[in-house]
N, C-alpha and C positions, 0 to 999 in steps of 0.2 A: 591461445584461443584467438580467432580473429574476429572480427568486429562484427562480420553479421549476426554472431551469436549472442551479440550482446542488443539490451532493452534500449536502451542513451547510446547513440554513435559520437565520435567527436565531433561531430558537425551539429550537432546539438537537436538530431532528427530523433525521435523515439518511433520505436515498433513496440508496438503495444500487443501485438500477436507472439511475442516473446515471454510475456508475464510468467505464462503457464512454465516455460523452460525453466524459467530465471529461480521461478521458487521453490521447483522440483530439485534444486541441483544441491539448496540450503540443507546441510545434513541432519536428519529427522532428528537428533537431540538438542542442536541449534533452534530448531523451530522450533521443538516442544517447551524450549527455556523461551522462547519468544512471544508464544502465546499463552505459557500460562497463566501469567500474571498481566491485566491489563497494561500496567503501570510499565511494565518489560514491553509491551507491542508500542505504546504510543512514544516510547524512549528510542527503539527500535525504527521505527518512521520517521518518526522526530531526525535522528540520525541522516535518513535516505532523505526528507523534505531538503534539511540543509546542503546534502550532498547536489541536491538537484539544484538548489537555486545558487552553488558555489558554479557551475558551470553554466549557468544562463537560461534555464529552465523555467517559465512561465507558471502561472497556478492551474492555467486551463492544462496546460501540458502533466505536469503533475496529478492533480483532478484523472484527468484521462488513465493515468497506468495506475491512481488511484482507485478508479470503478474495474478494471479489469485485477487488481489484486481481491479487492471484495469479492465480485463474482466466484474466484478463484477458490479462496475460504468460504463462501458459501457452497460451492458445488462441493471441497473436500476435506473440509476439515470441520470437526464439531468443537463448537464450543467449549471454552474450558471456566468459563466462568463468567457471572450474571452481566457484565459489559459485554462482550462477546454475544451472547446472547441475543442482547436485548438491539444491538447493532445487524446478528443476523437474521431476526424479523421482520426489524425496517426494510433491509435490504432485499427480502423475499416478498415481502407487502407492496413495495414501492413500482411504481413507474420508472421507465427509463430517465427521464427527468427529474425525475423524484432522487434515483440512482446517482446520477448527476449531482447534482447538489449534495446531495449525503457525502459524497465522494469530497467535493471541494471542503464542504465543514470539517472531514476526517483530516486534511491537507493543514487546517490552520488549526485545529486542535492539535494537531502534532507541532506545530510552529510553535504554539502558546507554551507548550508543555518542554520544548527547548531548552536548556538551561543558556545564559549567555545571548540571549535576543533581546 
């Protein structure tokens, strides 16, 4: 696969107009183990935070394919349980800025929740 199809290039540029790709490709029982359990999605990001800030990765940057993964789960997938949930109200209630912010909180609660940081 070559690198325009990817979200992070090595040059450390993100397209964020990829998102939608990137998590269409995750195969549907991957996901479903992904989001059933909160504890499994924030382990799950946790992962990708790390992965983003082992290659140079900023929080605004992260933040960023952060609010376009939210949107993403809010436009197509329902919730599987009361975090989920209660994460896609905010994000259907919220302002763009509001979106923002939600997005960068989601970025260091997956940092927190880390094991080894």
């Amino acid at each position: 696969m070559n690198e325009e199809n990817h979200v992070i290039h090595k040059d450390g540029q993100v397209s964020t107009d990829k998102v939608d790709n990137a998590i269409e490709k995750i195969a549907p029982e991957e996901r479903e183990q992904i989001l059933q359990n909160f504890d499994a999605f924030k382990e799950y990001l946790g992962k990708r935070i790390a992965m983003g800030e082992s290659i140079g990765l900023s929080e605004e940057q992260m933040a960023k394919i952060a609010e376009k993964v939210a949107d993403h789960l809010a436009a197509n997938e329902e919730p599987r349980n009361r975090e989920e949930k209660l994460l896609q109200e905010l994000w259907n209630v919220g302002k763009e800025d509001e979106r923002h912010m939600l997005a960068h909180m989601l970025v260091r609660l997956a940092q927190s929740s880390t094991p080894n940081r």
